[in-house]
Structures are given as structure tokens and as C-alpha cells.
C-alpha positions as CSV (number, residue, x, y, z in Angstrom):
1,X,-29.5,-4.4,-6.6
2,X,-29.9,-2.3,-9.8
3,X,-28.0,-2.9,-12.9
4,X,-26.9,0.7,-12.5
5,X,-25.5,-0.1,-8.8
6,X,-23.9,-3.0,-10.1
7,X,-22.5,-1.5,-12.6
8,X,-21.0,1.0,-10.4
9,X,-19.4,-1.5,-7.9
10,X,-17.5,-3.4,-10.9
11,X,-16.4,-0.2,-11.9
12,X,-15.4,0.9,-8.5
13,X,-13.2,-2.2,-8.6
14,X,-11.6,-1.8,-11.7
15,X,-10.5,1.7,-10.5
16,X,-9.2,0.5,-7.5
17,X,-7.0,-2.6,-9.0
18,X,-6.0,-0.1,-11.2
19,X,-5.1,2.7,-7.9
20,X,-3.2,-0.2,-6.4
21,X,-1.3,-1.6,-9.0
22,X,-0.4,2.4,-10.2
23,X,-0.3,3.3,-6.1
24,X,2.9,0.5,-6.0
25,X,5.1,2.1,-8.2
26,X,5.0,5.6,-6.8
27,X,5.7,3.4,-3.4
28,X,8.8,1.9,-4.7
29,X,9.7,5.5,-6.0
30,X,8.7,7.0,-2.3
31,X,10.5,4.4,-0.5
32,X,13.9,6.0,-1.6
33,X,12.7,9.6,-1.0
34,X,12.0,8.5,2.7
35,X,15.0,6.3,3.5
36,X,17.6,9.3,2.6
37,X,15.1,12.1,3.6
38,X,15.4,10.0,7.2
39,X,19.2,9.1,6.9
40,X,20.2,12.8,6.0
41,X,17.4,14.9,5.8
42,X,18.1,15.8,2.1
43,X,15.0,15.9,-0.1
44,X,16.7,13.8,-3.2
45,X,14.9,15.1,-6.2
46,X,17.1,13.6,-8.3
47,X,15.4,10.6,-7.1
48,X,12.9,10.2,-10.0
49,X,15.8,9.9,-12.7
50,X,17.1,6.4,-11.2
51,X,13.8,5.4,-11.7
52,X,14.3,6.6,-15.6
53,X,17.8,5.0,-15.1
54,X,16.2,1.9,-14.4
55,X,13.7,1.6,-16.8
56,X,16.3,2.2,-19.7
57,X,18.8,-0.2,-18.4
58,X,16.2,-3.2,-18.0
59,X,14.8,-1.2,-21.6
60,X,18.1,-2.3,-23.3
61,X,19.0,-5.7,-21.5
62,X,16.1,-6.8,-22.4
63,X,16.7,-5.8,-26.0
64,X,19.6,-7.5,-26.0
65,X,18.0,-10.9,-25.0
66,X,17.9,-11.1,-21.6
67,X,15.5,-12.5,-20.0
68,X,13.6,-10.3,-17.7
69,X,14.5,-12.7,-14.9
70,X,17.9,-11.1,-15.3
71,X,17.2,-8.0,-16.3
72,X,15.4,-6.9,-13.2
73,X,18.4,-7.1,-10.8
74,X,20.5,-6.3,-13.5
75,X,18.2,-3.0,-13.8
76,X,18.3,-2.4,-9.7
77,X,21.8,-3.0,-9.3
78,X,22.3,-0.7,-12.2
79,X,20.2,2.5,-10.3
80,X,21.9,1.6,-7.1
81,X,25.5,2.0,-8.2
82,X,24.6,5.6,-9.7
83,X,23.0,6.6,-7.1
84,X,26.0,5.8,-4.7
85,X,28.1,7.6,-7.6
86,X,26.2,10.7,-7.3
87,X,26.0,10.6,-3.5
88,X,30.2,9.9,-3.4
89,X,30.7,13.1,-5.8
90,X,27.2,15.2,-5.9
91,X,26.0,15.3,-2.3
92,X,28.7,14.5,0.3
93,X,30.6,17.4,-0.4
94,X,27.8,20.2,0.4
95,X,26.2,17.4,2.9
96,X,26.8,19.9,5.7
97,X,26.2,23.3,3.9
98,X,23.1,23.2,5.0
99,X,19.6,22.3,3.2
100,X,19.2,24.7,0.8
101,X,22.2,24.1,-0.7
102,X,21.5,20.4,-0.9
103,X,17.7,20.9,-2.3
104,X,19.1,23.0,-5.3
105,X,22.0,20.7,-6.2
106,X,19.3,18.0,-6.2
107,X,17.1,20.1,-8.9
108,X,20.4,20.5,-10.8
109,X,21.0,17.2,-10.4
110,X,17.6,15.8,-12.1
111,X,17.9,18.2,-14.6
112,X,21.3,16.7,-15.3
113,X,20.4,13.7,-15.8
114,X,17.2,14.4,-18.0
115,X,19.0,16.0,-20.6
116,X,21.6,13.8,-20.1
117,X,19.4,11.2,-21.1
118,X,17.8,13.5,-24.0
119,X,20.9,13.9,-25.9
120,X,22.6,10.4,-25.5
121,X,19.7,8.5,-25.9
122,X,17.0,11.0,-27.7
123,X,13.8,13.0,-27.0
124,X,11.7,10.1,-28.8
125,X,9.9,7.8,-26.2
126,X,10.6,3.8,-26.8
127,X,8.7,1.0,-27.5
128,X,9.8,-1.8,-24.4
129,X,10.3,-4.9,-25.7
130,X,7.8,-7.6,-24.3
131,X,9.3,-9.4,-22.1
132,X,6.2,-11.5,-21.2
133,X,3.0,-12.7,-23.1
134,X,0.6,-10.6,-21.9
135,X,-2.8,-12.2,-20.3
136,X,-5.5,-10.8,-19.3
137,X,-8.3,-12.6,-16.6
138,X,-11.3,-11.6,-16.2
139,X,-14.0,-11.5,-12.6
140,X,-17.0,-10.7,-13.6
141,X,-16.8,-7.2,-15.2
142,X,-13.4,-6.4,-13.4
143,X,-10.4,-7.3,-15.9
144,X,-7.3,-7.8,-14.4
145,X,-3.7,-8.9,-16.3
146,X,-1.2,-10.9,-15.0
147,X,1.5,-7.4,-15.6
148,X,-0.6,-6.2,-12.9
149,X,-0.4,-9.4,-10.7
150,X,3.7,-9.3,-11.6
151,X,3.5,-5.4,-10.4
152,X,1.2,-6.1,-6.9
153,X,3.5,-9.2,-6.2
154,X,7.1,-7.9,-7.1
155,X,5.7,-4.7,-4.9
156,X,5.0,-6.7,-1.8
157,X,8.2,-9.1,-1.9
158,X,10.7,-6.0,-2.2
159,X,8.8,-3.9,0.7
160,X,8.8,-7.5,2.5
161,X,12.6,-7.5,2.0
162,X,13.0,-3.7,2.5
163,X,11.0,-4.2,6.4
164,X,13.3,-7.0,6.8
165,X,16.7,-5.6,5.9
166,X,16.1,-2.5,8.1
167,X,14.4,-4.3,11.2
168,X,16.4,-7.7,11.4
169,X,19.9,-6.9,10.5
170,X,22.5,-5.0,11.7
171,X,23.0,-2.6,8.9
172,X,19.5,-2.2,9.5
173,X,20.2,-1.2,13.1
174,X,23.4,1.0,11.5
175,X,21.1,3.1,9.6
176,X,18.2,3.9,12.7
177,X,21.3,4.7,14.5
178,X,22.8,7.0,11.7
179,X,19.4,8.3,11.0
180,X,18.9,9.0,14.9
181,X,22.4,10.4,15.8
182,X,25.5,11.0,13.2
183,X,27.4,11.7,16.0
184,X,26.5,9.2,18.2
185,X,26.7,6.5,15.4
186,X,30.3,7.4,14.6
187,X,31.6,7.1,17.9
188,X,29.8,3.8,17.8
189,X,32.0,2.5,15.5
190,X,29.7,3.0,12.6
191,X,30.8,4.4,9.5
192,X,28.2,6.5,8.6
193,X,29.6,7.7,5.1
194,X,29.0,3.7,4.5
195,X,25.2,3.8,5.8
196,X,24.4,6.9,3.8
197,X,26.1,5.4,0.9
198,X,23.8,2.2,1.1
199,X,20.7,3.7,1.3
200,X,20.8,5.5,-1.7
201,X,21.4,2.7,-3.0
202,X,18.6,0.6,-1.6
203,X,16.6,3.3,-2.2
204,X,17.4,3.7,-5.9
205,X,17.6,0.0,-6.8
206,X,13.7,0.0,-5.2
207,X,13.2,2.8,-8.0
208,X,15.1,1.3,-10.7
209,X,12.8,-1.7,-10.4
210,X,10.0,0.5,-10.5
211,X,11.1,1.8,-13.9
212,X,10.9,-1.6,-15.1
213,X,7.7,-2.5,-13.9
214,X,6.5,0.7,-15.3
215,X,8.3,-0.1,-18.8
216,X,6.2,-3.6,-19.3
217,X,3.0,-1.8,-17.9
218,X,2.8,0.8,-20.5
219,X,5.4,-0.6,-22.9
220,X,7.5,2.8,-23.3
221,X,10.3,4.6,-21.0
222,X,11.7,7.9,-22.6
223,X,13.9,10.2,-20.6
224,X,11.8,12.7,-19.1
225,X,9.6,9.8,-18.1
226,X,11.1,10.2,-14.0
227,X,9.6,13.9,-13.7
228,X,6.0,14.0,-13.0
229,X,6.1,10.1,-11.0
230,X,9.2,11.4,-9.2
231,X,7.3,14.5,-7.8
232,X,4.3,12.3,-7.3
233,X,6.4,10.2,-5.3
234,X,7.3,12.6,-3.2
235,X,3.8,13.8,-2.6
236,X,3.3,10.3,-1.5
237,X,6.1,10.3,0.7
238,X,4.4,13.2,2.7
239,X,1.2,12.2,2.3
240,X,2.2,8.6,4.5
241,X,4.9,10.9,6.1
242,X,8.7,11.4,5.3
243,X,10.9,9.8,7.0
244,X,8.7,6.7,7.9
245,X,8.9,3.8,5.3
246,X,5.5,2.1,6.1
247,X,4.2,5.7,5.6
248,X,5.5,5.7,2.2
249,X,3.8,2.5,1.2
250,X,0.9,3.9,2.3
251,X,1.1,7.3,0.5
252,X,1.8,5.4,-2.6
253,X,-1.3,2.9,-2.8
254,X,-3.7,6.1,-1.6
255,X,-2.4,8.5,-4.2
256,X,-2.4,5.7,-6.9
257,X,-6.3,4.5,-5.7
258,X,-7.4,8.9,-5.5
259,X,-6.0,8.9,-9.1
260,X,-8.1,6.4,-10.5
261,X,-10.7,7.3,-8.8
262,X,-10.9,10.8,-10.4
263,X,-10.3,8.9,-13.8
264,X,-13.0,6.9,-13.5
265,X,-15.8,9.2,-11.7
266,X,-14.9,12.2,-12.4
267,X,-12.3,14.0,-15.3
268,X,-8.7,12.4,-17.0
269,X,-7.4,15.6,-16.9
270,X,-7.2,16.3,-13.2
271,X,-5.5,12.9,-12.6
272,X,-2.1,15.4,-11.9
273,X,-4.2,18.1,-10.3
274,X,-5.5,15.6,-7.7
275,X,-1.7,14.7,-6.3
276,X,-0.8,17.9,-6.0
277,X,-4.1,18.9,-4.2
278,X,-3.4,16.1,-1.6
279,X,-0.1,17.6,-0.9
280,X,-1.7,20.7,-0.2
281,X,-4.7,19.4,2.2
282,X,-1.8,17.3,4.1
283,X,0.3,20.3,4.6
284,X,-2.8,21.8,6.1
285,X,-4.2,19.4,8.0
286,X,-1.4,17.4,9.1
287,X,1.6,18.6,8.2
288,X,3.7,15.6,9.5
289,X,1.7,13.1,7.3
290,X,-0.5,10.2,8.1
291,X,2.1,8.4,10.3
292,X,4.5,11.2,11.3
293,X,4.5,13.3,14.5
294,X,4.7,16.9,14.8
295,X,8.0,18.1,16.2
296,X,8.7,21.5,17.4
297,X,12.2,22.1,15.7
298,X,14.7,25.2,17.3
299,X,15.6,28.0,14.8
């Protein structure tokens, strides 16, 4: 093997550590899209700001002296409890005016929130505190540090949890039967208002964490930060296909690895272009995403 070829496979391996480690967070992120998008069909795009929310709560716990042991629930439970806020107040009211309705409330939503955010907290990105000694180990030519280990691991353990909680428990059975038949669901016995309620906030407690991962990965959060990884998130929920939450995970870690890869091989600057051409070779190609099925829908 040539140095040149060798070269190119540590390289290739940096990238994709990198991919995967960047491909978890817009999974956490995609994970909520996916849960409500299959609870309620609404496409939340307000869902990138609990994400922001999260990162500034764990942001100023942390601050305070919390220990990120603590500060990382504190964080999820923090995004959780506004997203069932907004649901309560924001969506339930226009829940059955239909989806167009619902899409724009959840553009007017995120922009809410954003400048929201701008004026209490300011414009100015900040510095997160460390809230772990940074290390760095190194195999062969591929460096890896353990804030990406933290990132891979607390990734696997919450989606671990999240397949649990929706396959072995019976509020995991409410929501497949809420997200199958409102109807039905009700005259089950179910309260659905309930179920809808607790998958935002699942969903935005998975996204809050993400902030925080996010936060000690590139040491800043500001209040726009939840824009672009929110709509990349999305991609990435239609890339694995919406609705389906192993799809999300797997949208997430191939639209974090394509990323990289154009980084490393090819230009920096098309790192955003490259999402958004994804979305438009999957709308093409297979519109229902890697996991989903076409359906034929009655208009």
C-alpha cells in the first residue's frame, strides 16, 4: 500500500468519526420531528429552537456550578416542559384546521422564539463553560476525543431508551395507537391530548440534550444556533423517512457522514448545499425515504 493510499484511508476515517459523531446530533434533533410528524402529522419547525432551549439551559446550569451530571436532565427536562407549553397553547387549538395552518404557526413559532432569545439573552454567541477536561486519543493518524465518545455514547443510550419506551410500555403502545387512529384510541380509553402532549416532550427533551452535546462540542450556543441544524434535522428525518424513528437515526448518521465527507474531499463551503441536495434526490427518487412506504393518500 502507498503512503498516498494510506494516507487516504486515515483520512477517510477521521471524516467518518467525525460524520457519525456530527450525524448523532441531527438524530436526536430528527427524532422529535418524526415522533410528532407520526403522532399528528404536523411538521414542528419550531422543533430546532428546543434544541437552542436546551443548549442555553444546560449553558447557564452549568455556569452556575452544576455539574454536567445534573445539568443534562436538568437541560432535557427543561425543553420538554416548553415544548408541552407550546403544544397546550400554540398547536392544539388549530390542531384540526388543517396542515397549512399548522406549518405556518410552526414558522411563526421558531421565529418566536429566536428573537425571543435575541433580545433577552443577546445576538452575541457564548462561550460554554467546560464542563469536562477535554482529551484527546489518538489511532494511528485518526484522532478521536473523549467529547466525541460522550456524544456517540449518550446518542446510543437515549435512542436505546427511546426504542424501549415506545416498544415495551404501554404508553408506548398509547402513542402507535394514537398515531394509528385518534378516533379509535379515544374510544379506547386513551387520552390522546395526553399522548400528543408527551411526545413533544420526549421529542424535545431528546433535542434539548442535543443542544448540550452540541454546546461542549463546539464550546458556544447563541440563539439562532437551532436554525440551520433544525432544518438539517428535518432533511434527515426524510431522508430515513418521517414518521419512522429508526429512519430518523439513520438519516441523521448519513447526513452527518455525507457532510464530512464533502469537507474532507471535496469544498467547506458546500457542507450546507450537500443536505439540502439530499433532500432533493430523496424527494425524487424515493419520496417516502429510506424506510417509508409510498401511500396513495385521497384528495
Amino acid at each position: 500500500m502507498s503512503e498516498d493510499t494510506m494516507y487516504f484511508f486515515w483520512d477517510l476515517g477521521q471524516y467518518l468519526i467525525n460524520g457519525l459523531t456530527q450525524g448523532s446530533i441531527y438524530a436526536l434533533i430528527a427524532l422529535g420531528y418524526t415522533m410528532v410528524y407520526g403522532i399528528i402529522k404536523l411538521i414542528n419547525f419550531a422543533h430546532g429552537e428546543f434544541y437552542m432551549i436546551g443548549g442555553f439551559i444546560g449553558y447557564y446550569c452549568i455556569m452556575g456550578g452544576m455539574p454536567l451530571y445534573m445539568a443534562f436532565p436538568v437541560a432535557m427536562l427543561g425543553s420538554g416542559v416548553v415544548a408541552v407549553i407550546v403544544e397546550k397553547i400554540v398547536y392544539r387549538p388549530i390542531r384540526s384546521a388543517g396542515r397549512i395552518p399548522a406549518l405556518i404557526t410552526a414558522l411563526g413559532t421558531s421565529l418566536f422564539f429566536q428573537y425571543t432569545g435575541q433580545l433577552i439573552i443577546g445576538a452575541d454567541s457564548k462561550a460554554f463553560p467546560t464542563a469536562i477536561e477535554q482529551k484527546m486519543w489518538f489511532f494511528g493518524e485518526i484522532m478521536i476525543s473523549n467529547i466525541q465518545v460522550i456524544i456517540l455514547v449518550t446518542t446510543f443510550i437515549l435512542m436505546i431508551f427511546l426504542w424501549w419506551l415506545v416498544n415495551r410500555t404501554r404508553i408506548g403502545k398509547a402513542m402507535k395507537a394514537t398515531s394509528y387512529n385518534h378516533d379509535a384510541a379515544e374510544l379506547m380509553g386513551i387520552d390522546t391530548n395526553k399522548i400528543i402532549s408527551f411526545t413533544f416532550f420526549v421529542g424535545a427533551s431528546m433535542a434539548g440534550a442535543a443542544g448540550v452535546l452540541v454546546g461542549m462540542y463546539y464550546s458556544t450556543v447563541e440563539p439562532m444556533m437551532g436554525l440551520i441544524p433544525g432544518l438539517k434535522a428535518f432533511i434527515a428525518a426524510v431522508l430515513g423517512g418521517i414518521g419512522i424513528i429508526p429512519g430518523a437515526v439513520i438519516g441523521g448518521l448519513t447526513l452527518g457522514v455525507a457532510e464530512n465527507l464533502v469537507v474532507g474531499f471535496w469544498e467547506s463551503t458546500y457542507r450546507d448545499g450537500i443536505a439540502f441536495l439530499i433532500l432533493i434526490l430523496i424527494l425524487l427518487v424515493k419520496p417516502a425515504g429510506i424506510l417509508g412506504k409510498n401511500r396513495k393518500e385521497k384528495v
